[in-house]
C-alpha positions in Angstrom: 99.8 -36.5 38.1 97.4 -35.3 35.5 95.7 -36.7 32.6 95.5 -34.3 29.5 92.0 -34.7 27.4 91.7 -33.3 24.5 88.4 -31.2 24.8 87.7 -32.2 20.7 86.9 -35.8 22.3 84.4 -34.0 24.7 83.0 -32.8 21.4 82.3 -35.7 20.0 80.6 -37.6 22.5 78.4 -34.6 23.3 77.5 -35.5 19.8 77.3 -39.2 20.3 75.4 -39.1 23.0 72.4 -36.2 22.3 72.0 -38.5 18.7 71.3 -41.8 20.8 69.3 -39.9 23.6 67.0 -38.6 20.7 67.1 -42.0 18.7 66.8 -45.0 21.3 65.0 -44.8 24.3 66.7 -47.8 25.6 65.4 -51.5 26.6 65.0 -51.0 30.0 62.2 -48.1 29.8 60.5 -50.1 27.0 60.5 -53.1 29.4 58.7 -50.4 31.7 55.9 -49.4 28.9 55.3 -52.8 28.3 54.6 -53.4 32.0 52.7 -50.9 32.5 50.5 -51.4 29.7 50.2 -55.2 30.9 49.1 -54.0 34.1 46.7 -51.3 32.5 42.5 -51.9 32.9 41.8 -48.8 30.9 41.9 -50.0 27.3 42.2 -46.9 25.8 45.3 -46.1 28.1 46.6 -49.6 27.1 46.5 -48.6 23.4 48.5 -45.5 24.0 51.2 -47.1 25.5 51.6 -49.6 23.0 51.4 -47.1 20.3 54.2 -45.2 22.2 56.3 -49.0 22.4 55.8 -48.8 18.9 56.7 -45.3 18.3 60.2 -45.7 20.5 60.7 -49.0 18.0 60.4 -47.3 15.3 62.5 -44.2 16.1 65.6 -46.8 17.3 65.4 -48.9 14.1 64.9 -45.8 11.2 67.5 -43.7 13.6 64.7 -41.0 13.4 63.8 -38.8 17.0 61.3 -40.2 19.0 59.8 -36.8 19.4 58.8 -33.8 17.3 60.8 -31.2 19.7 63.7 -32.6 20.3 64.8 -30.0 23.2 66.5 -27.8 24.4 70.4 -30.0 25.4 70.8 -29.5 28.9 74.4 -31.3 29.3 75.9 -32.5 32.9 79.8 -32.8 32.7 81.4 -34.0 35.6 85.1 -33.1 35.1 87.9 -35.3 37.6 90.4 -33.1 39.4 93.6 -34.6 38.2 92.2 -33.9 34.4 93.8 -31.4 31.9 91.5 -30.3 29.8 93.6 -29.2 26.2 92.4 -27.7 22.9 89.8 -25.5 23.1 87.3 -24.0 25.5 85.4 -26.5 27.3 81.7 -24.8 26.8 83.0 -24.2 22.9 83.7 -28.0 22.5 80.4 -28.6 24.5 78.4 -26.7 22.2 80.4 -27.6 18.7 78.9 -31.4 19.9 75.3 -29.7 19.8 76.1 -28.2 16.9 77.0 -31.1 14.9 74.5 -33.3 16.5 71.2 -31.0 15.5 72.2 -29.8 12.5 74.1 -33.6 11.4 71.2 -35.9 12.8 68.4 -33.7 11.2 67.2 -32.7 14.6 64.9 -29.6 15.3 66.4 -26.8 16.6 64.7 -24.8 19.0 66.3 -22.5 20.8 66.2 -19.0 20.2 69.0 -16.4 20.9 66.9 -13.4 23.1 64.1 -14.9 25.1 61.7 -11.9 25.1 62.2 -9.2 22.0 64.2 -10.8 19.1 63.5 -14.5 19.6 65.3 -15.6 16.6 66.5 -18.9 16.0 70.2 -19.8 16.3 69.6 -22.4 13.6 71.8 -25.0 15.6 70.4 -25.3 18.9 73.0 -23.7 20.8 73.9 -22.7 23.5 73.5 -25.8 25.5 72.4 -25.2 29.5 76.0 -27.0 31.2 76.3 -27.8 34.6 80.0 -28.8 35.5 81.4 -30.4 38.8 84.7 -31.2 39.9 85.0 -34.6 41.1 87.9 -36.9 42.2 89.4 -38.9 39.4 91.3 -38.7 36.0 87.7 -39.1 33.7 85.1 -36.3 32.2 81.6 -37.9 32.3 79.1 -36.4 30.5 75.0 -36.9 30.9 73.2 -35.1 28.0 69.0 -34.8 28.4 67.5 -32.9 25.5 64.6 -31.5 27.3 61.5 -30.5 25.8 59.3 -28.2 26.5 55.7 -29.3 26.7 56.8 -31.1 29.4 59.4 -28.0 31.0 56.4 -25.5 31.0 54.3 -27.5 33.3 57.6 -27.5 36.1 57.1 -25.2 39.1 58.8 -24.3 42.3 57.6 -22.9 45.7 59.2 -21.7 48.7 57.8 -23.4 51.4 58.3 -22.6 55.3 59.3 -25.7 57.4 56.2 -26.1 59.3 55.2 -27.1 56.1 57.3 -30.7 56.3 56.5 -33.4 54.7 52.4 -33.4 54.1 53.2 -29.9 52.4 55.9 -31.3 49.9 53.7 -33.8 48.9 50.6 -31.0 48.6 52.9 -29.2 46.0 54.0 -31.8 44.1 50.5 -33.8 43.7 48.8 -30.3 42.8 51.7 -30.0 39.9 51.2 -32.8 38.5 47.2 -32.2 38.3 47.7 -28.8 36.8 49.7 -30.3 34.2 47.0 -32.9 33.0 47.5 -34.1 29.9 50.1 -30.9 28.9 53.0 -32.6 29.4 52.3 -36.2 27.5 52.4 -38.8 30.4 53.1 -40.9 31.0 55.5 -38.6 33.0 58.9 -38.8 35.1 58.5 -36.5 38.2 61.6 -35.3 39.1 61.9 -33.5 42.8 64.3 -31.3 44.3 64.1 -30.3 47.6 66.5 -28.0 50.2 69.2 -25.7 49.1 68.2 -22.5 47.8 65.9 -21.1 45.0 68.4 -22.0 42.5 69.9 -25.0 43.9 66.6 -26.9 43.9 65.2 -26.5 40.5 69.1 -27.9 39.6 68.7 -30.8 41.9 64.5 -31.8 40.2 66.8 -31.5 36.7 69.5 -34.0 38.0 66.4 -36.1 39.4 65.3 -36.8 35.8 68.5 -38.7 34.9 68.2 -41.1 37.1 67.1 -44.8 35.9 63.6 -45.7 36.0 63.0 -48.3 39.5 66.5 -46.4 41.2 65.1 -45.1 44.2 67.1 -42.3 46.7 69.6 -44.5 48.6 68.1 -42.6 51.9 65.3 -45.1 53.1 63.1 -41.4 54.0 63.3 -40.4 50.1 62.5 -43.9 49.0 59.7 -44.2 50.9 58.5 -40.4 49.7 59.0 -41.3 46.4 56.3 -44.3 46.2 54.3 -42.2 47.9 54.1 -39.7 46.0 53.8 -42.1 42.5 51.2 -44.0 44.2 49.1 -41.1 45.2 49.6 -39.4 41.6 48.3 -42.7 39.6 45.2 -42.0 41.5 44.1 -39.2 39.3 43.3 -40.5 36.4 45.0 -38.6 34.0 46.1 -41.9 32.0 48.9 -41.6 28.9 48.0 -38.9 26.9 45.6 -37.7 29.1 42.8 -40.0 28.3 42.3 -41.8 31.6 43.9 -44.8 33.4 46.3 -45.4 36.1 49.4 -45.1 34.6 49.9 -41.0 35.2 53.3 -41.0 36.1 56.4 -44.2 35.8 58.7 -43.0 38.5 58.8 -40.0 40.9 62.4 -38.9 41.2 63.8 -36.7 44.6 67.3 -35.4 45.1 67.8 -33.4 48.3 70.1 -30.9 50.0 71.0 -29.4 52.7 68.8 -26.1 53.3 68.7 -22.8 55.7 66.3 -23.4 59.1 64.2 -20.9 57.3 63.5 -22.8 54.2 61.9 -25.5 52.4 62.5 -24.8 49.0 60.3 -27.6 46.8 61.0 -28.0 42.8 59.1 -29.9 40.3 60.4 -30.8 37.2 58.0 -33.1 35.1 59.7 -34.8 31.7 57.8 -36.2 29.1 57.1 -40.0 28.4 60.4 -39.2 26.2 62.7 -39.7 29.2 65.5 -39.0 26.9 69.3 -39.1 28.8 72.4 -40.8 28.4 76.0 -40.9 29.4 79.2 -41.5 28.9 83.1 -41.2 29.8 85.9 -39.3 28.2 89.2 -41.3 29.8 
C-alpha cells in the first residue's frame, strides 16, 4: 500500500534544512575543533581554530551563515518505493525550498544560469544539483550540503589503471590535498570516491562528505585507508588556514563501488572547514 506525500512538505524541509546547515554547524564538529585545537603545538594554528569555534558560535546564536559563500545546494533525496509523491513536481518543490531558503534567510546566491557566455545570476540560487534514489520504505529523506566553492575548485579526479592499487590511490589523493594548500580553508574534510565509472565516483567523494566526522567505512580495508590517508596528510604542514600545524585535514571520508577490471577511477572531493550538511525525513 502506498503512502501519499505531499511534495509542498518536501519543500519546506529543503528549506528547513539548507537554513540550519548554513547557521549551525552542530556540537559534535565543534567538539572536534576544540580537540583539535587542544591537541595543536603550533600556536598560531591553535588561534585559528578557536577563532573558527568562535566564528561557528557566533553564526548559531545571531542565525547569521557561518561562511561568506554560502554554496551552491547540492540536495540528496532518498525517496521509499511505497511513497506517492502528490502536488507538484518533485525537482520544482526541491528548488522552491532553495528558493525560499536563499532569498528568506538572506543567504548569498551564487549560482549563475550559463556557465561559460552569459553567466548571469538567477538571483535565488537555483537550480539545486539533486541526486534521487529509490529505496525501500514509506519515507523521503533528504540530505542538503551547500557546497562552496573555494573548497569545490581544488577537487580532482584521475583515471587510474589497476596496477596502480592501493599505493597509487593514496599518491593521488595526498598530492590533491598538497595542491590545494591553503585554497580551500582547512581545516578540510576529504571526501574519496573510488570504483564505478567517471561519473559515478566524483558522486560517491560528494556522498563521502556527508558523513559524520569519526564514522569510518564499515569495510575494515576502507577504515584502515582512511587513517592512513589523514595521518599521512597532517604531515604536511599546511595547518588551518594555511599557516602551519598539524591539523590539515579532520577526517578523510571513502565510499567505494564496484568498477570494470580496466579501471580505477579515484575522486577527490575536499570541503571546507564549513562541513555544512544536514538531514531530515518527510513521513
Amino acid at each position: 500500500m502506498f503512502k501519499e506525500i505531499d511534495t509542498s512538505l518536501v519543500e519546506k524541509k529543503v528549506t528547513e534544512l539548507l537554513l540550519k546547515a548554513n547557521y549551525d554547524i552542530g556540537e559534535e564538529f565543534l567538539g572536534n575543533l576544540y580537540k583539535q585545537s587542544e591537541n595543536e603545538s603550533n600556536e598560531l594554528a591553535k588561534l585559528v581554530l578557536n577563532q573558527l569555534i568562535d566564528n561557528d558560535k557566533i553564526a548559531r546564536s545571531e542565525k547569521i551563515p557561518m561562511c561568506q559563500d554560502t554554496g551552491m545546494a547540492v540536495i540528496f533525496v532518498e525517496v521509499g518505493q511505497d511513497v506517492h509523491l502528490i502536488g507538484k513536481n518533485l525537482y520544482d518543490a526541491i528548488n522552491d525550498g532553495v528558493r525560499n531558503a536563499y532569498i528568506g534567510g538572506y543567504l548569498r546566491k551564487s549560482v549563475v544560469d550559463d556557465p561559460l557566455f552569459s553567466r548571469i545570476n538567477t538571483k535565488d540560487n537555483t537550480p539545486a544539483i539533486i541526486h534521487t534514489d529509490i529505496v525501500p520504505g514509506d519515507e523521503v529523506r533528504i540530505t542538503v550540503a551547500p557546497k562552496g566553492f573555494g573548497s569545490e575548485n581544488m577537487s580532482a579526479v584521475k583515471m587510474l589503471k589497476p596496477a596502480d592499487g592501493v599505493n597509487g590511490v593514496k599518491d593521488f589523493v595526498i598530492e590533491t590535498v598538497k595542491k590545494a594548500g591553503p585554497n580551500p580553508c582547512p581545516p578540510i574534510i576529504v571526501g574519496v570516491g573510488i570504483g564505478g565509472t567517471f561519473e559515478k565516483v566524483t558522486y560517491l567523494a560528494k556522498k563521502a562528505l556527508t558523513r559524520e566526522i569519526g564514522v569510518h567505512n564499515e569495510d575494515k580495508r576502507y577504515a584502515e585507508l582512511e587513517q592512513e590517508l589523514i595521518d599521512s596528510i597532517n604531515t604536511l604542514d599546511i595547518g588551518p588556514a594555511g599557516l602551519g600545524g598539524k591539523t590539515t585535514a579532520l577526517s578523510v571520508n571513502i565510499e567505494f563501488f564496484p568498477t570494470h577490471i580496466a579501471g580505477l577511477p579515484v575522486a577527490v572531493n575536499i570541503c571546507c572547514h564549513a562541513y555544512r550538511h544536514k538531514y531530515g525525513y518527510v513521513l
